[in-house]
C-alpha positions in Angstrom: 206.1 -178.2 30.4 208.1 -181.3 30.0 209.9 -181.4 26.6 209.1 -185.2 26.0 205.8 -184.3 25.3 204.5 -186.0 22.8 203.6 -183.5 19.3 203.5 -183.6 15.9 206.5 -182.2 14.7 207.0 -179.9 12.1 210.4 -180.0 9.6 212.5 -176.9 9.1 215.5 -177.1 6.9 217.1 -174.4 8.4 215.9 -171.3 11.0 215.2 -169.0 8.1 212.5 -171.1 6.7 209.3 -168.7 7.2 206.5 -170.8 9.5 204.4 -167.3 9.1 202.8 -169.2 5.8 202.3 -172.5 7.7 199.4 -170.8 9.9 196.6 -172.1 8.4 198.1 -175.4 8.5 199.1 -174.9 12.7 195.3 -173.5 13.0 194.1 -176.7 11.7 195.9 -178.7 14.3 194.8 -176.0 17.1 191.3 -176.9 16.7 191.8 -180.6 16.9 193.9 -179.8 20.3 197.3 -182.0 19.5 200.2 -180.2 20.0 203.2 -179.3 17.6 207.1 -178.8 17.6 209.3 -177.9 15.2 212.8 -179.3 14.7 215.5 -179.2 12.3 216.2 -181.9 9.9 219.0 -181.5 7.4 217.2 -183.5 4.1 216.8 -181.5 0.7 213.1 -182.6 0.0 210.4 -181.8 2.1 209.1 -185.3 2.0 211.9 -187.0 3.4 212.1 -184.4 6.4 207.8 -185.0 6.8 209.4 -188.9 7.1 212.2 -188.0 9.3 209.7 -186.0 11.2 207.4 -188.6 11.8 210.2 -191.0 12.9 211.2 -188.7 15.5 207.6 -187.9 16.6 206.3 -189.6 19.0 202.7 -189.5 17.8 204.4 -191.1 14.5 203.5 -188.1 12.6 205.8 -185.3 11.1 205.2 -182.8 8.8 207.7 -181.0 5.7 206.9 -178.2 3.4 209.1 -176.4 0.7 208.2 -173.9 -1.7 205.1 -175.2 -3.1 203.4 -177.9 -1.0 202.8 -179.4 2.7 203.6 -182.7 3.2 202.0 -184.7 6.0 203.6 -188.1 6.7 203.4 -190.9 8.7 206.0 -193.0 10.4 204.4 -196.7 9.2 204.2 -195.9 5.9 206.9 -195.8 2.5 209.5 -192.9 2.6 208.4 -191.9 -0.6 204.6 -192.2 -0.2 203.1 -189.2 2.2 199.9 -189.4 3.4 198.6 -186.3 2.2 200.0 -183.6 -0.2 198.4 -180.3 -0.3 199.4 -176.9 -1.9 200.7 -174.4 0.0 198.6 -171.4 -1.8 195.5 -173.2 -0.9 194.8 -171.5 2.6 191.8 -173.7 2.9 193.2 -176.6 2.7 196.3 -176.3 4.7 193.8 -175.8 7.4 191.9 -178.8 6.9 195.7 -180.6 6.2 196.3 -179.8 10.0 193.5 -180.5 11.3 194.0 -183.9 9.2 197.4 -184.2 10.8 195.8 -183.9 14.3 193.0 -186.4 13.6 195.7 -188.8 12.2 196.8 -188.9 16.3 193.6 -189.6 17.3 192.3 -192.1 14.9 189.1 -190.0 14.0 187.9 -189.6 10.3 189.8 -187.2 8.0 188.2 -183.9 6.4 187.9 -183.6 2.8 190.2 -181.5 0.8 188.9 -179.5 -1.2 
């Protein structure tokens, strides 16, 4: 496998942060069949490394997640307006967040959070 393939990619702030809680969320994107890479970005909030994400994606989509939330953003719209928001408790919904992410690539309706 080539590594210019084209994924969603997934924000780390550093190789510590725990992706074991992000399942859900990689599940999601699993079932819609796009694939994902993860990549270090060196921002403090998660939402500017979903931005910086999606600027380096080229599917225009990158994803960031601290402590409390998931972040999916999208390279055409405002740094400091993501596309979706979700909770990261909320096992539920970070599945239907990634399989929101994936359907974001390929321009098909989104699922409802809940």
């Amino acid at each position: 496998m080539g590594m210019d393939r084209p994924t969603i990619v997934v924000a780390i702030k550093n190789d510590t942060d725990d992706l074991k809680e992000l399942s859900d969320f990689f599940n999601g994107v699993e079932e819609e069949e796009i694939p994902v890479s993860v990549k270090k970005f060196e921002f403090n909030s998660a939402t500017e490394r979903a931005y910086q994400a999606a600027l380096s994606s080229h599917l225009s989509v990158g994803i960031g997640f601290d402590d409390k939330s998931v972040i999916v953003h999208y390279k055409n719209l405002h740094e400091d307006e993501p596309l979706f928001v979700a909770d990261k408790s909320n096992k539920v919904n970070l599945r239907i967040l990634g399989a929101n992410a994936a359907r974001l690539v390929k321009g098909v309706l989104f699922k409802k959070l809940n």
